[in-house]
C-alpha positions in Angstrom: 1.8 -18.2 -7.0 1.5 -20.3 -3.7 -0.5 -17.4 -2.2 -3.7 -18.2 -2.4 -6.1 -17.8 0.5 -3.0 -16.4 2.4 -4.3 -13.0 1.6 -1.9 -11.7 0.0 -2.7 -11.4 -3.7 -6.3 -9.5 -2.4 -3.9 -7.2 -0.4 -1.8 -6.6 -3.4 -4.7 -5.9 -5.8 -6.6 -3.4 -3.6 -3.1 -1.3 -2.9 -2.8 -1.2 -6.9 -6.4 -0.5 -7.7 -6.1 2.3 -5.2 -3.4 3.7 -6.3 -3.6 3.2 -9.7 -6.8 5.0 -9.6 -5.3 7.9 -8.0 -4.7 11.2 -9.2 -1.6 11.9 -11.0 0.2 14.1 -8.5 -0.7 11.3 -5.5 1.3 9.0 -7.3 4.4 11.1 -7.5 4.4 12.1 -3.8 7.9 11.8 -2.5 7.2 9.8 0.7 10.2 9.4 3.4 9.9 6.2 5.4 7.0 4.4 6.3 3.4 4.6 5.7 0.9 2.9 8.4 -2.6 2.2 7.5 -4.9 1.6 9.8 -7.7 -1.2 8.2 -10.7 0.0 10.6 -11.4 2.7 13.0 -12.3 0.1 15.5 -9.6 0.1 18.6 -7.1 -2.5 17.9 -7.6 -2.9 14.3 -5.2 -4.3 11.9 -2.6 -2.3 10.3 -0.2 -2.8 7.4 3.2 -0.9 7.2 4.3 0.0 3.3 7.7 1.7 2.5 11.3 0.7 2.7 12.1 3.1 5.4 13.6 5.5 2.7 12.4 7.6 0.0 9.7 6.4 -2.3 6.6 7.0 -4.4 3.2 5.8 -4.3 3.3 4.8 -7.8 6.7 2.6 -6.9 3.9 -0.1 -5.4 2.2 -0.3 -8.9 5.2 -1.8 -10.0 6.0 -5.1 -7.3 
């Protein structure tokens, strides 16, 4: 609600169809901190931070 054409929902959807679609063992990797991906390998390309700086799961992002 009150995202459309912000992005955000599309941003969302592709994080859970990724991981949701990935293998069983991805998903329960303990990760500690952040997680930057980079969105292109072009220099200067937009990146998106995921994490809450602690300890968390891929398969915690299937659940916001």
């Amino acid at each position: 609600p009150g995202e459309e054409g912000k992005g955000l929902a599309g941003g969302r959807q592709a994080i859970a169809v990724t991981v949701g679609f990935s293998p069983r063992a991805c998903k329960a990797e303990t990760v500690n901190g952040y997680v930057l991906l980079t969105l292109s390998d072009q220099p200067g390309a937009p990146r998106v931070a995921l994490g809450s700086g602690g300890r968390w799961r891929w398969s915690d992002l299937l659940s916001l």
